[in-house]
mmJSON file of the N, C-alpha and C atoms, coordinates in Angstrom:
{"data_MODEL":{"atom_site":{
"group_PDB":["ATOM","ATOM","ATOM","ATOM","ATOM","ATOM","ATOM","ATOM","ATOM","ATOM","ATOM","ATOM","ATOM","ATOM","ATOM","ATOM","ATOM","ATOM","ATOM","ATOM","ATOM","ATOM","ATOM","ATOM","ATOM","ATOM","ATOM","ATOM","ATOM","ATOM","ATOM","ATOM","ATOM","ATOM","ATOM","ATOM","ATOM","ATOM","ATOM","ATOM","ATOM","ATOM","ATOM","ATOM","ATOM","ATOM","ATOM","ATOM","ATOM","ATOM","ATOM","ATOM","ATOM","ATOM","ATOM","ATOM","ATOM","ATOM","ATOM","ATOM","ATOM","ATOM","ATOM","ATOM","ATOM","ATOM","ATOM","ATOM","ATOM","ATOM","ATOM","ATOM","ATOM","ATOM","ATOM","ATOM","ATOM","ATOM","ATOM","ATOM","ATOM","ATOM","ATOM","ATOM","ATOM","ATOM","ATOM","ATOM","ATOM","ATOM","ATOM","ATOM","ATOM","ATOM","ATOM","ATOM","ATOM","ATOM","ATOM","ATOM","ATOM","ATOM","ATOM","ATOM","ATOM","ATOM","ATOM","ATOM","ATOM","ATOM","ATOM","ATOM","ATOM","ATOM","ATOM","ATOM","ATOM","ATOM","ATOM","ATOM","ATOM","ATOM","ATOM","ATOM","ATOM","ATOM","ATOM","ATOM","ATOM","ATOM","ATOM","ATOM"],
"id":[1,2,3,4,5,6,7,8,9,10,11,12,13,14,15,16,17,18,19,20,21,22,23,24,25,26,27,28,29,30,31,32,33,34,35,36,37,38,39,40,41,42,43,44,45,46,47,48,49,50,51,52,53,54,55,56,57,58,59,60,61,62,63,64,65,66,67,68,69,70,71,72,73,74,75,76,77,78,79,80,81,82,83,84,85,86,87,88,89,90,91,92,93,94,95,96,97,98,99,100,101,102,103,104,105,106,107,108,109,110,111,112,113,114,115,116,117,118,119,120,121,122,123,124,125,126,127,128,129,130,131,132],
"type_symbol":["N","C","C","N","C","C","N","C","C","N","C","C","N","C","C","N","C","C","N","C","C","N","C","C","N","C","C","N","C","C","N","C","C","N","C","C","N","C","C","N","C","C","N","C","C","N","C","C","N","C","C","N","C","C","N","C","C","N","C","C","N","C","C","N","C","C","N","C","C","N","C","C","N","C","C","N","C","C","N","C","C","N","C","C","N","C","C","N","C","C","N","C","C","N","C","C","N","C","C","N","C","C","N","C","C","N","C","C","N","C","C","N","C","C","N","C","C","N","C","C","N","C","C","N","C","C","N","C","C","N","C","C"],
"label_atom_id":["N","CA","C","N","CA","C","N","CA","C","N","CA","C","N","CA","C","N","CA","C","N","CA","C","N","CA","C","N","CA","C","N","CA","C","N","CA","C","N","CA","C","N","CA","C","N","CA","C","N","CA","C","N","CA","C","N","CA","C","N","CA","C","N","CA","C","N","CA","C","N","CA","C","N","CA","C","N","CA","C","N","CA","C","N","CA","C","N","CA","C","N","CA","C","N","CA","C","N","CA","C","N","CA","C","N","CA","C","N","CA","C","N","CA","C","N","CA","C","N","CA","C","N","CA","C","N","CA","C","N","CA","C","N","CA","C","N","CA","C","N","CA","C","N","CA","C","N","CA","C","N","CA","C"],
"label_alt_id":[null,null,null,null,null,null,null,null,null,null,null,null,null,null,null,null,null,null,null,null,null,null,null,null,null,null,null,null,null,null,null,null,null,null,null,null,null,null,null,null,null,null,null,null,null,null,null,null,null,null,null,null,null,null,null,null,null,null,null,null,null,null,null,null,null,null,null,null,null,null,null,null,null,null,null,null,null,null,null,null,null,null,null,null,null,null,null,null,null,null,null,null,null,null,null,null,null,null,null,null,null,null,null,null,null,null,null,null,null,null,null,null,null,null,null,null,null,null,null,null,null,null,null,null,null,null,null,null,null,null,null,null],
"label_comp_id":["UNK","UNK","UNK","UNK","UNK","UNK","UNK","UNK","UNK","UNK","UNK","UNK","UNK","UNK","UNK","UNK","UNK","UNK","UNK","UNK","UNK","UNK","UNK","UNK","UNK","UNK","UNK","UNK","UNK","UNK","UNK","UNK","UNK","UNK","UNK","UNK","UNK","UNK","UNK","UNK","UNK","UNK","UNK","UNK","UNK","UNK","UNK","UNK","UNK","UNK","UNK","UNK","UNK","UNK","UNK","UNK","UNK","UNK","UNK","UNK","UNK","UNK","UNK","UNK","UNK","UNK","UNK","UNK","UNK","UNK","UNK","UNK","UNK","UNK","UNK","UNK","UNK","UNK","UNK","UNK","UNK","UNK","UNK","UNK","UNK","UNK","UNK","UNK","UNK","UNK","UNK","UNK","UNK","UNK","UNK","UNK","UNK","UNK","UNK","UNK","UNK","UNK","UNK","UNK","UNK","UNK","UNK","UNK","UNK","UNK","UNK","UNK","UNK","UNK","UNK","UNK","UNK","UNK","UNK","UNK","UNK","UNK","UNK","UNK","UNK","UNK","UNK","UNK","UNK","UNK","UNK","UNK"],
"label_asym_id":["A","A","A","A","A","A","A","A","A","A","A","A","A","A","A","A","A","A","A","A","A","A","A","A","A","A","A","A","A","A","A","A","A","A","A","A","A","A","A","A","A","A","A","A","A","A","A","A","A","A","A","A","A","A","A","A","A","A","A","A","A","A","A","A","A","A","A","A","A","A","A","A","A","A","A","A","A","A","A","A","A","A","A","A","A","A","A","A","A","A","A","A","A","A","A","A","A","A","A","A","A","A","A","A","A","A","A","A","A","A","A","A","A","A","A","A","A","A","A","A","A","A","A","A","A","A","A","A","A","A","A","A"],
"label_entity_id":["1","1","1","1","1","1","1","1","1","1","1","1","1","1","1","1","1","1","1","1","1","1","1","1","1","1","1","1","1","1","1","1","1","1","1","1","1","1","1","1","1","1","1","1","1","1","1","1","1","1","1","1","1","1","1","1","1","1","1","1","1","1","1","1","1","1","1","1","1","1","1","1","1","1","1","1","1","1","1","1","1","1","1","1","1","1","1","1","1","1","1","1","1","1","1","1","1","1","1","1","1","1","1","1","1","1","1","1","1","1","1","1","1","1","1","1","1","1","1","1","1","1","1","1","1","1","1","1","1","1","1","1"],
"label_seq_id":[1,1,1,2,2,2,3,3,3,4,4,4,5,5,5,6,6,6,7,7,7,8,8,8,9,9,9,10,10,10,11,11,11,12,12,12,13,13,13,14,14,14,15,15,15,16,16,16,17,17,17,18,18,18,19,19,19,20,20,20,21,21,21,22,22,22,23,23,23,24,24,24,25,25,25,26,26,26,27,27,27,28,28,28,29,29,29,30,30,30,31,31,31,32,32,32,33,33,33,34,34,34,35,35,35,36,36,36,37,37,37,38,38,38,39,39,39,40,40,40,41,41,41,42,42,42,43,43,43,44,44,44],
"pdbx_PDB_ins_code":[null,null,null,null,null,null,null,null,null,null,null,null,null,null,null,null,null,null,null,null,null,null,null,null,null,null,null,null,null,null,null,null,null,null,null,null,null,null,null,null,null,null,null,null,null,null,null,null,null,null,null,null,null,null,null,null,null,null,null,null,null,null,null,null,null,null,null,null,null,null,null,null,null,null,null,null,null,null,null,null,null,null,null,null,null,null,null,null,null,null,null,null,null,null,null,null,null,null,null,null,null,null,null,null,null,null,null,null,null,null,null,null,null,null,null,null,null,null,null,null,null,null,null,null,null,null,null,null,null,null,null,null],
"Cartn_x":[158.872,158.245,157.448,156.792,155.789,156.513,157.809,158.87,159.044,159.77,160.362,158.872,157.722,156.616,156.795,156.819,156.082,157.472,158.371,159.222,159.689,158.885,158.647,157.54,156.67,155.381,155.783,156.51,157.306,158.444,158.526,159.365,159.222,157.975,156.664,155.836,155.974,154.973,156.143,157.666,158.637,158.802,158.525,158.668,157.545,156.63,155.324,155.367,155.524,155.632,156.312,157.913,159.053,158.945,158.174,157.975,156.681,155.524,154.076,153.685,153.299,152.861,153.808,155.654,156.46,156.148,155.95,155.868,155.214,154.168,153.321,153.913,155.163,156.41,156.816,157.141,157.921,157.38,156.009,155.097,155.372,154.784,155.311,156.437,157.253,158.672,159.298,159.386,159.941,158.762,157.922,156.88,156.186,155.479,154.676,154.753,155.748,156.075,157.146,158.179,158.608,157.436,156.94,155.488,154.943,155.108,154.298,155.096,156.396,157.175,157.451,157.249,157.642,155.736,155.31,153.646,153.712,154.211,154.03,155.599,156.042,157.216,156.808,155.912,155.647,154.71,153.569,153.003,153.255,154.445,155.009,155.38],
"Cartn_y":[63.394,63.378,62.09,61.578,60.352,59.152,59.402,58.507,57.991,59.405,59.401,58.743,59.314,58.69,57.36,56.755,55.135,54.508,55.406,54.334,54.705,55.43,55.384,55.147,54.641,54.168,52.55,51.599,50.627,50.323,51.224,51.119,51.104,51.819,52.069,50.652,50.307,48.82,47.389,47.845,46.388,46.7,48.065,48.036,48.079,48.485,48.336,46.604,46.084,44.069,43.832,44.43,43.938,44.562,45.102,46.23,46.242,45.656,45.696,46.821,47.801,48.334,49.728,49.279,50.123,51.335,50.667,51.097,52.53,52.83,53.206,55.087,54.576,56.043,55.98,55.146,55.161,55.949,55.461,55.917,57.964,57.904,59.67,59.924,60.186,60.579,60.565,59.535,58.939,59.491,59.506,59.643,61.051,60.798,61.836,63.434,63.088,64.608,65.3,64.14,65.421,65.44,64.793,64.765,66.819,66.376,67.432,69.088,68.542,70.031,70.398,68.88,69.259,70.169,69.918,70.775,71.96,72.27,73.552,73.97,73.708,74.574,74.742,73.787,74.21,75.347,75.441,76.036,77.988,77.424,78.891,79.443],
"Cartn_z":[-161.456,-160.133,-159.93,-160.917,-160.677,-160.246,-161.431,-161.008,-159.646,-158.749,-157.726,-156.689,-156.777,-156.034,-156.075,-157.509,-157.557,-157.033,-156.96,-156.159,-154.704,-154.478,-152.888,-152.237,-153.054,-152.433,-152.807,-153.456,-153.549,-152.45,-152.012,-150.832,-149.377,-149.914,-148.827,-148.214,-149.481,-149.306,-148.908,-148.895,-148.266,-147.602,-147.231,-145.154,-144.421,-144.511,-144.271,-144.13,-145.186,-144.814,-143.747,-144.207,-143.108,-141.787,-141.681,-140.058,-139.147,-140.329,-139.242,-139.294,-137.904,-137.425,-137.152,-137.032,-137.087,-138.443,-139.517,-140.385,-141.312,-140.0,-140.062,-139.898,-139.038,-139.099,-140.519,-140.345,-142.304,-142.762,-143.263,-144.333,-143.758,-142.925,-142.408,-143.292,-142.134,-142.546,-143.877,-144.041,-145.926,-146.651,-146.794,-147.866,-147.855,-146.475,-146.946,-146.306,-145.363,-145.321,-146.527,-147.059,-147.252,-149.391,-149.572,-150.163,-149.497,-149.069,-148.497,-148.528,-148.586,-148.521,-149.989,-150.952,-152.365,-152.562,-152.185,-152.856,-152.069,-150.969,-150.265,-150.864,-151.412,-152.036,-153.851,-154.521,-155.39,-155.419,-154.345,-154.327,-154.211,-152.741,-152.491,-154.029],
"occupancy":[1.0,1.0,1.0,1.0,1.0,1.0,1.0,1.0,1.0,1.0,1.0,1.0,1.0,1.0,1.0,1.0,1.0,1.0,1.0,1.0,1.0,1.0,1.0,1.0,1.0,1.0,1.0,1.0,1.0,1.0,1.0,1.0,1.0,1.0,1.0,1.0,1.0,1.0,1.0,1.0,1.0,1.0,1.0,1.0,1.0,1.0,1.0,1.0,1.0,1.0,1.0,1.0,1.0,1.0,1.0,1.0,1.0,1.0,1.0,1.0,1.0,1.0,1.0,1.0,1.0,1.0,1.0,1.0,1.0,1.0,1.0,1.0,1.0,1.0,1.0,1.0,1.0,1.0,1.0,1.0,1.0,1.0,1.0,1.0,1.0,1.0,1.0,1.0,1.0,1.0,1.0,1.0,1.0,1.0,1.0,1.0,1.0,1.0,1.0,1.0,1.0,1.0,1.0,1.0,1.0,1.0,1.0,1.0,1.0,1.0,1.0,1.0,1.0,1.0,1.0,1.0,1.0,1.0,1.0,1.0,1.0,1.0,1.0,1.0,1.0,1.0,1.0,1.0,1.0,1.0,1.0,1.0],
"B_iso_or_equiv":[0.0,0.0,0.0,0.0,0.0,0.0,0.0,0.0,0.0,0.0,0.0,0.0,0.0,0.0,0.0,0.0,0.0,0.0,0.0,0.0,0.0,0.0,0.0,0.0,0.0,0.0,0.0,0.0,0.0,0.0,0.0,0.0,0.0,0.0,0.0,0.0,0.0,0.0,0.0,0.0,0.0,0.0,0.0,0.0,0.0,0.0,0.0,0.0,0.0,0.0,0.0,0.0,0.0,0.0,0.0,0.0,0.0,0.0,0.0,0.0,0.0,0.0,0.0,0.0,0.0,0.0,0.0,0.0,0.0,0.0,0.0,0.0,0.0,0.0,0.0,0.0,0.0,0.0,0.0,0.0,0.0,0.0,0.0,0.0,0.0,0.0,0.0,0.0,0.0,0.0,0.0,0.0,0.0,0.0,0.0,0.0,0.0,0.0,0.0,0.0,0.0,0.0,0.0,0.0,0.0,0.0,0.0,0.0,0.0,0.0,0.0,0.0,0.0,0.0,0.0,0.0,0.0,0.0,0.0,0.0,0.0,0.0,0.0,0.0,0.0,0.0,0.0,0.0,0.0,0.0,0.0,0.0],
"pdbx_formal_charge":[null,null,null,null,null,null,null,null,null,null,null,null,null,null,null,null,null,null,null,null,null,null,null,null,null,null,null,null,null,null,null,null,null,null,null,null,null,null,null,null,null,null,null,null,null,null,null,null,null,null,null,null,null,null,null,null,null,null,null,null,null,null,null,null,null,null,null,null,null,null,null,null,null,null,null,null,null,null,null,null,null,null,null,null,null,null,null,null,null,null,null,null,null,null,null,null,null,null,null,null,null,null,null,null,null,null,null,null,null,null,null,null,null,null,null,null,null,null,null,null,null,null,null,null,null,null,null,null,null,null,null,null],
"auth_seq_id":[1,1,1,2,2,2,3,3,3,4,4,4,5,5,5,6,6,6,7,7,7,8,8,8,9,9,9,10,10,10,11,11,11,12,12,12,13,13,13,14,14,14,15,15,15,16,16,16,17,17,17,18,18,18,19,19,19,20,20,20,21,21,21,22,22,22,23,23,23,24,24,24,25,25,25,26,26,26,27,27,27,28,28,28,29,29,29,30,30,30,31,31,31,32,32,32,33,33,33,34,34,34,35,35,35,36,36,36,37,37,37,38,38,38,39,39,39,40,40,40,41,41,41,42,42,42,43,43,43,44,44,44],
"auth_comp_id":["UNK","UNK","UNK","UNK","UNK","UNK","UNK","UNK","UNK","UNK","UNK","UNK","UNK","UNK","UNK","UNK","UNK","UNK","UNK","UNK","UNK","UNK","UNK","UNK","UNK","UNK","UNK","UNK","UNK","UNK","UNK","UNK","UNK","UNK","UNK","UNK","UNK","UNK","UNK","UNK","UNK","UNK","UNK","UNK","UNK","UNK","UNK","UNK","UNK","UNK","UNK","UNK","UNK","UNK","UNK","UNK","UNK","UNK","UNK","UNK","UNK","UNK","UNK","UNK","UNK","UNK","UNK","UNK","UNK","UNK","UNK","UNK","UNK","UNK","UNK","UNK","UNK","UNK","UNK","UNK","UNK","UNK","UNK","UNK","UNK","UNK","UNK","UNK","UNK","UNK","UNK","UNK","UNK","UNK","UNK","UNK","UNK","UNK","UNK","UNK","UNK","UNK","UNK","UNK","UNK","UNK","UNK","UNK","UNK","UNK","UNK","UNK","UNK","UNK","UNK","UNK","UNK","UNK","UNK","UNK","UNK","UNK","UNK","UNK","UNK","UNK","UNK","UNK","UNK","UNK","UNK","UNK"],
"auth_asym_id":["A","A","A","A","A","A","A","A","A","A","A","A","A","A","A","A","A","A","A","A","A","A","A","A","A","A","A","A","A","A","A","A","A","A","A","A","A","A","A","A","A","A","A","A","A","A","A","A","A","A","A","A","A","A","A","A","A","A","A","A","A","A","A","A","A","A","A","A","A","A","A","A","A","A","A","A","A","A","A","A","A","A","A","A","A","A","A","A","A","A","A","A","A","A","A","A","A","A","A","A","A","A","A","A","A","A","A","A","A","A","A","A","A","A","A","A","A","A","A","A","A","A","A","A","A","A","A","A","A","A","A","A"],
"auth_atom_id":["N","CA","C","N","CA","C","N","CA","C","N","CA","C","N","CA","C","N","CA","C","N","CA","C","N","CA","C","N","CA","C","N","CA","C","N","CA","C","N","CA","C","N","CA","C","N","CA","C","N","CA","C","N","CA","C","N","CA","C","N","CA","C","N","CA","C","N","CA","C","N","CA","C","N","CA","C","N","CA","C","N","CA","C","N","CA","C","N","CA","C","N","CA","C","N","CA","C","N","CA","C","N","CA","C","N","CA","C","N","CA","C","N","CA","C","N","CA","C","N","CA","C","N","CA","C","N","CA","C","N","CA","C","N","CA","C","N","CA","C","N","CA","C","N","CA","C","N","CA","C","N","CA","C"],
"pdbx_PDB_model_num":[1,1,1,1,1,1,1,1,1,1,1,1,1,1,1,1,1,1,1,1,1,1,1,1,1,1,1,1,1,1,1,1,1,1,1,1,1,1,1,1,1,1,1,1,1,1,1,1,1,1,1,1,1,1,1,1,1,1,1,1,1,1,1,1,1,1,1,1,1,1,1,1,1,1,1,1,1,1,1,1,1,1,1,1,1,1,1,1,1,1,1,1,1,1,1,1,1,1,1,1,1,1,1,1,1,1,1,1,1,1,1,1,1,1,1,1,1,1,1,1,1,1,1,1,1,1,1,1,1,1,1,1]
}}}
């Protein structure tokens, strides 16, 4: 799992460069929602 994080927070950070302000969806979508469905499914 840490894995899969540090390389999406690495991926996080060349579009975030290459995008500005666009980026700011990225980080959502790609990261931290579905971030968010892996802890509310570990949790369930």
């Amino acid at each position: 799992m840490a894995y899969v994080l540090q390389n999406q927070i690495a991926e996080a950070d060349r579009r975030l460069a290459a995008e500005g302000r666009r980026g700011e969806e990225f980080v959502r979508t790609s990261i931290l929602q579905p971030l968010a469905d892996v802890v509310r499914v570990e949790v369930d």
